[in-house]
C-alpha positions as YAML, in Angstrom:
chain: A
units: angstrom
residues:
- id: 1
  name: UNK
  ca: [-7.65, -17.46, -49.39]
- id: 2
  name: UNK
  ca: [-10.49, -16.15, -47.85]
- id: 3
  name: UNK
  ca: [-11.00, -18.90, -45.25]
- id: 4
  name: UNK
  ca: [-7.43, -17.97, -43.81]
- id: 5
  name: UNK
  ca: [-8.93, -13.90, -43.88]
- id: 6
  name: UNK
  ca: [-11.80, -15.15, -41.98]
- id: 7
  name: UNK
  ca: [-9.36, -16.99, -39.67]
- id: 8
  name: UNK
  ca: [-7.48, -14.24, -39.08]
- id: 9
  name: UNK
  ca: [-10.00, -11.81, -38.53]
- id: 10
  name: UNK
  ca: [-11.72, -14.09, -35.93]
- id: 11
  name: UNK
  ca: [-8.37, -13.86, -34.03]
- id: 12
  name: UNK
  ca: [-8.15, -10.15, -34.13]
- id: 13
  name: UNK
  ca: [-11.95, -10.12, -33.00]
- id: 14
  name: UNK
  ca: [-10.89, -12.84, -30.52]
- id: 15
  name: UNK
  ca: [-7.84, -10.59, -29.22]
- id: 16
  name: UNK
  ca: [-9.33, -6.97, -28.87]
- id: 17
  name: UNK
  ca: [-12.39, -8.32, -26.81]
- id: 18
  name: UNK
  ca: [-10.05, -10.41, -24.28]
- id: 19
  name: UNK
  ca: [-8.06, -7.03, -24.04]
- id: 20
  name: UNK
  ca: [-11.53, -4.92, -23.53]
- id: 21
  name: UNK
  ca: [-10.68, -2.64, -26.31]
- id: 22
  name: UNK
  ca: [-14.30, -4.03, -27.80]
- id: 23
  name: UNK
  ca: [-16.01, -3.62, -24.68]
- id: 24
  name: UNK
  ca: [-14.59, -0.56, -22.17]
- id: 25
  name: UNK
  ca: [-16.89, -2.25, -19.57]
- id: 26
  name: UNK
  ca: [-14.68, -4.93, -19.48]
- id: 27
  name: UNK
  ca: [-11.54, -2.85, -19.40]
- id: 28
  name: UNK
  ca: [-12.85, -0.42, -16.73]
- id: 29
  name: UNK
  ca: [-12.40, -0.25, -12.99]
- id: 30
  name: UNK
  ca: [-14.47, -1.99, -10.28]
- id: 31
  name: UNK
  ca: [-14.90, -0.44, -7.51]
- id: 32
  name: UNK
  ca: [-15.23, -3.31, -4.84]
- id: 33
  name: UNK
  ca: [-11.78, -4.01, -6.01]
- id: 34
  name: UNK
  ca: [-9.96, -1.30, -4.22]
- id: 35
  name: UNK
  ca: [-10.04, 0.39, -1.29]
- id: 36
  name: UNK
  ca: [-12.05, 3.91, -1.38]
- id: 37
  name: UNK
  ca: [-12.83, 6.37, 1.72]
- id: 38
  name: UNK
  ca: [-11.54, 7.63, 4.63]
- id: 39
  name: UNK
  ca: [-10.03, 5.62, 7.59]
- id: 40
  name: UNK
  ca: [-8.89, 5.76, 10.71]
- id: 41
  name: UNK
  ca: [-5.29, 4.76, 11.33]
- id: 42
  name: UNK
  ca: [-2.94, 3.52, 13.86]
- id: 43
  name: UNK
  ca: [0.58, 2.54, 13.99]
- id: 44
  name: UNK
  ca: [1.60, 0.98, 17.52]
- id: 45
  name: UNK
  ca: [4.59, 1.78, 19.26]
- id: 46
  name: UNK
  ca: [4.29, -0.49, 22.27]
- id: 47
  name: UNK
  ca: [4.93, -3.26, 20.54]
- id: 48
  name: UNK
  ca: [7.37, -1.75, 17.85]
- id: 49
  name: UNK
  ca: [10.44, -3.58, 17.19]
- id: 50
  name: UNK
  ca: [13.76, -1.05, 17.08]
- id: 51
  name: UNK
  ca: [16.45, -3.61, 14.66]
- id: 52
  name: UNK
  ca: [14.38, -6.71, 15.85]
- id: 53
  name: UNK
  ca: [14.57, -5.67, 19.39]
- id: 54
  name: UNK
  ca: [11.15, -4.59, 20.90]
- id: 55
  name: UNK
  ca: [11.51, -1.20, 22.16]
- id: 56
  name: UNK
  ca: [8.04, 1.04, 22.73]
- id: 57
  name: UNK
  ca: [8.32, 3.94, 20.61]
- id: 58
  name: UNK
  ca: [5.73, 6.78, 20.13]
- id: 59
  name: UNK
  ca: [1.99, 5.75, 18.50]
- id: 60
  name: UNK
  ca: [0.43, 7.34, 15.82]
- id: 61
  name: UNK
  ca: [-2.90, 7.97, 14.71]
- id: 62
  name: UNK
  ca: [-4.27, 9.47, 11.22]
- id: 63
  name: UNK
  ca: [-7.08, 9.84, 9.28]
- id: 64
  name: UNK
  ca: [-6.76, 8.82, 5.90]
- id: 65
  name: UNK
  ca: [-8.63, 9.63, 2.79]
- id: 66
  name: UNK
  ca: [-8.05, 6.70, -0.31]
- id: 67
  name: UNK
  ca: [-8.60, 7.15, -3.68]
- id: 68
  name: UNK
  ca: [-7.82, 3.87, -6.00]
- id: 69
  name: UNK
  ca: [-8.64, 2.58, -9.26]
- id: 70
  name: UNK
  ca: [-8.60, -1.26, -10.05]
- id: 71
  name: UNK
  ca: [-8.22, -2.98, -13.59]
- id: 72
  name: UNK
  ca: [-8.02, -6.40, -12.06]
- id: 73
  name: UNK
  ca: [-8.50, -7.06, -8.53]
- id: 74
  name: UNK
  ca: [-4.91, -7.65, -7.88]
- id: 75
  name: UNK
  ca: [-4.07, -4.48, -10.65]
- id: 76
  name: UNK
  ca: [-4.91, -1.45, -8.62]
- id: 77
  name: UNK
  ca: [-3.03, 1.87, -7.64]
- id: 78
  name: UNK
  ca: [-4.17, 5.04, -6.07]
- id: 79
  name: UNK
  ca: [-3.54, 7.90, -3.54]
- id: 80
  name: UNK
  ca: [-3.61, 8.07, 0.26]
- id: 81
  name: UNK
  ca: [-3.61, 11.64, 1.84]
- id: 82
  name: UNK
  ca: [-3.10, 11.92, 5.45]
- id: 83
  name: UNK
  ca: [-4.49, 14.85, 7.91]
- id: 84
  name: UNK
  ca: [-0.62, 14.92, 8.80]
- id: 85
  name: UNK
  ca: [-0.14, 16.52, 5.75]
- id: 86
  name: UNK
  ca: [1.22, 14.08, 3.31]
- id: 87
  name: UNK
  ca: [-0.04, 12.34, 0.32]
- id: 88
  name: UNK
  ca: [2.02, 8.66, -1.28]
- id: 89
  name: UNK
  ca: [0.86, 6.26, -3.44]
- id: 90
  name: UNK
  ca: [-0.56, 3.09, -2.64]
- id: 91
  name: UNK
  ca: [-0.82, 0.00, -4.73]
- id: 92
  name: UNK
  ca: [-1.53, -3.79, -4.52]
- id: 93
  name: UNK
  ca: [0.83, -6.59, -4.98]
- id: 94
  name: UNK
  ca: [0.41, -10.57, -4.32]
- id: 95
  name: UNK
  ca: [-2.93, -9.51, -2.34]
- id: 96
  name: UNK
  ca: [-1.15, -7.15, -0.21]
- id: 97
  name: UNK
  ca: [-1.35, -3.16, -0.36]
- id: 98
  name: UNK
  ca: [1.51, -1.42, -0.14]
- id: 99
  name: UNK
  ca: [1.87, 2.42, 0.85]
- id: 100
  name: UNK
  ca: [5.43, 4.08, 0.31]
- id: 101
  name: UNK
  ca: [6.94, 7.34, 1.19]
- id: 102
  name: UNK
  ca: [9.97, 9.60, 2.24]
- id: 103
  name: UNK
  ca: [9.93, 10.67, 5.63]
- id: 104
  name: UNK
  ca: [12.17, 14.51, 5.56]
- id: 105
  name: UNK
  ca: [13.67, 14.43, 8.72]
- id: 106
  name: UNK
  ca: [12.54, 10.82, 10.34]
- id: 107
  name: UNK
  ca: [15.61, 10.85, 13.24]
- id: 108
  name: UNK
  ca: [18.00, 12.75, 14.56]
- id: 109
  name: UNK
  ca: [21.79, 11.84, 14.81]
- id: 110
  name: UNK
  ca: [23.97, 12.80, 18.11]
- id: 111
  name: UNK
  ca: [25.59, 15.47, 16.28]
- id: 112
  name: UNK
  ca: [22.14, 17.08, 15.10]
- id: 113
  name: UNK
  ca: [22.38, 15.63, 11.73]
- id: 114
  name: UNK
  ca: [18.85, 14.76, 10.33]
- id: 115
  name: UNK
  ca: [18.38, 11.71, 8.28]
- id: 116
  name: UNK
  ca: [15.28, 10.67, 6.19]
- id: 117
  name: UNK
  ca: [13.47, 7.46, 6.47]
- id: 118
  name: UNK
  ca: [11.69, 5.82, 3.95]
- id: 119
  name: UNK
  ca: [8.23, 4.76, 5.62]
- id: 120
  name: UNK
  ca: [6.56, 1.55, 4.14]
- id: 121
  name: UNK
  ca: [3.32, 0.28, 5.58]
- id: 122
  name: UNK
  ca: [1.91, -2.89, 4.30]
- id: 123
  name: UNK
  ca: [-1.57, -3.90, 4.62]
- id: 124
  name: UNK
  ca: [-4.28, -6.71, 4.04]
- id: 125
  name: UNK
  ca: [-8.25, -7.05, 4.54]
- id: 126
  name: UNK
  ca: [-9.17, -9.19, 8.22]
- id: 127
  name: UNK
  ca: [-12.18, -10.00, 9.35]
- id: 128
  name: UNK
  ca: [-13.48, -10.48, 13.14]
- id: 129
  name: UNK
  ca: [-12.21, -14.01, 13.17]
- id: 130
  name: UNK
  ca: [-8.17, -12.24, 12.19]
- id: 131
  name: UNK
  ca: [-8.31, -13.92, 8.71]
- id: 132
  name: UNK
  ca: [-8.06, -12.46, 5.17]
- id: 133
  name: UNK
  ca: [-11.19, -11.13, 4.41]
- id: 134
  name: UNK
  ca: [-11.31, -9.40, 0.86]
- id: 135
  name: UNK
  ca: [-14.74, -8.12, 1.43]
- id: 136
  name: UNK
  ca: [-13.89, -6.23, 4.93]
- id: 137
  name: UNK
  ca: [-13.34, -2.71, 5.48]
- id: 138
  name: UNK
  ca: [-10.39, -3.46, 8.38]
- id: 139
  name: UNK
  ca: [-7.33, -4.13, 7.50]
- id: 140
  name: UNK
  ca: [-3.89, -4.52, 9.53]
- id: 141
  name: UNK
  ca: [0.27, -5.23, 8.86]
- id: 142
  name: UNK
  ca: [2.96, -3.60, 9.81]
- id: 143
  name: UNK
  ca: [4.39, 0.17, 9.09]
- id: 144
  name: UNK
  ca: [7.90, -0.28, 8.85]
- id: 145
  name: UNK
  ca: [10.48, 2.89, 8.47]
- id: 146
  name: UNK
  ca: [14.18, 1.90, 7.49]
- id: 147
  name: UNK
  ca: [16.97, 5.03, 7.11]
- id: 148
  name: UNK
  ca: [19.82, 4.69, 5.25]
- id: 149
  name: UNK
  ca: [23.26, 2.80, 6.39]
- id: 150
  name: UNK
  ca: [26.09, 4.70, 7.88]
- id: 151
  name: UNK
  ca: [23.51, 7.72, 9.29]
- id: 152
  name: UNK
  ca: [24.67, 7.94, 12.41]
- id: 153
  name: UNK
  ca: [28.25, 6.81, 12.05]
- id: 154
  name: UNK
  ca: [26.72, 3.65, 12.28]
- id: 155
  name: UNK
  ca: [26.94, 0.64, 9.77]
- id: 156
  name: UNK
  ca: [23.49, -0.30, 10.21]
- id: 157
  name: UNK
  ca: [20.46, 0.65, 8.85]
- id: 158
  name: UNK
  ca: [17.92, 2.65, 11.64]
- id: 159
  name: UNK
  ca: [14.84, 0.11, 11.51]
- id: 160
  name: UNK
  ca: [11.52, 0.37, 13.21]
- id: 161
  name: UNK
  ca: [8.65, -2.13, 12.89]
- id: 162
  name: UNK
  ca: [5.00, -1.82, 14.66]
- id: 163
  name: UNK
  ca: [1.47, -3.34, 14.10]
- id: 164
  name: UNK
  ca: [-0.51, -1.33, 12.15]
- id: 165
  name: UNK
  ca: [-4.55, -0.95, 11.88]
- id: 166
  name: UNK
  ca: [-7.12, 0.65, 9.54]
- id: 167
  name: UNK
  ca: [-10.84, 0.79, 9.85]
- id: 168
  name: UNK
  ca: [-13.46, 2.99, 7.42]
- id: 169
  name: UNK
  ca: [-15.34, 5.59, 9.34]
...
């Protein structure tokens, strides 16, 4: 009987330390993990894409400040807050960060009607040779902003696609 205690005890050991609860160092963030700072940020229109058709629509630029936590290095989320005013969470998925929010007001319709976009921008680390580069502190992807079908009188969702860019300053 008590070889089958012993057994089972070494598999509750075995379980709390592979789910950190033994050792918070193992179950706490690591900060190379996520992405931390502020960054300069640029969405651009000339080469935007209006429903898959390129038509040059107005640039942005932002400054950014990031604040994530990590429990894995494809486990994080966190908080972006733009000088423009807004703050959205951001979080990773499949290697690829993903930042989504409501834009109040993103068009206007003929008749003066606003309608509100929802804005998602999805990024990934490059390096200076334009591959994946986990360790960089550049990143680019696209900032995509889709509005909801029918605005307009139209049966078809509003959608605009550019490049997008991020460096740390």
């Amino acid at each position: 009987m008590s070889a089958i205690r012993a057994s089972v005890t070494a598999a509750a050991l075995a379980t709390l330390v592979a789910a950190g609860v033994s050792n918070p160092a193992v179950a706490g963030a690591n900060p190379e993990w996520g992405i931390n700072g502020t960054f300069a940020t640029s969405s651009n229109g000339v080469w935007a894409k209006v429903n898959d058709r390129y038509q040059e629509q107005p640039s942005t630029r932002g400054t950014w400040n990031i604040s994530t936590v990590c429990t894995t290095p494809v486990d994080c989320a966190g908080t972006v807050h733009s000088d423009a005013g807004w703050s959205a969470p951001i979080y990773t998925k499949s290697g690829v960060w993903y930042l989504k929010r409501a834009v109040p007001e993103w068009r206007w319709c003929a008749d003066g009607a606003p309608i509100e976009g929802l804005q998602t921008i999805l990024i990934y680390p490059v390096g200076a040779d334009g591959r994946v580069d986990a360790k960089s502190d550049e990143y680019t992807g696209e900032d995509v902003t889709t509005g909801p079908s029918g605005s307009c009188g139209r049966n078809q969702w509003p959608h605009i696609r550019m490049p997008f860019y991020m460096k740390k300053i």
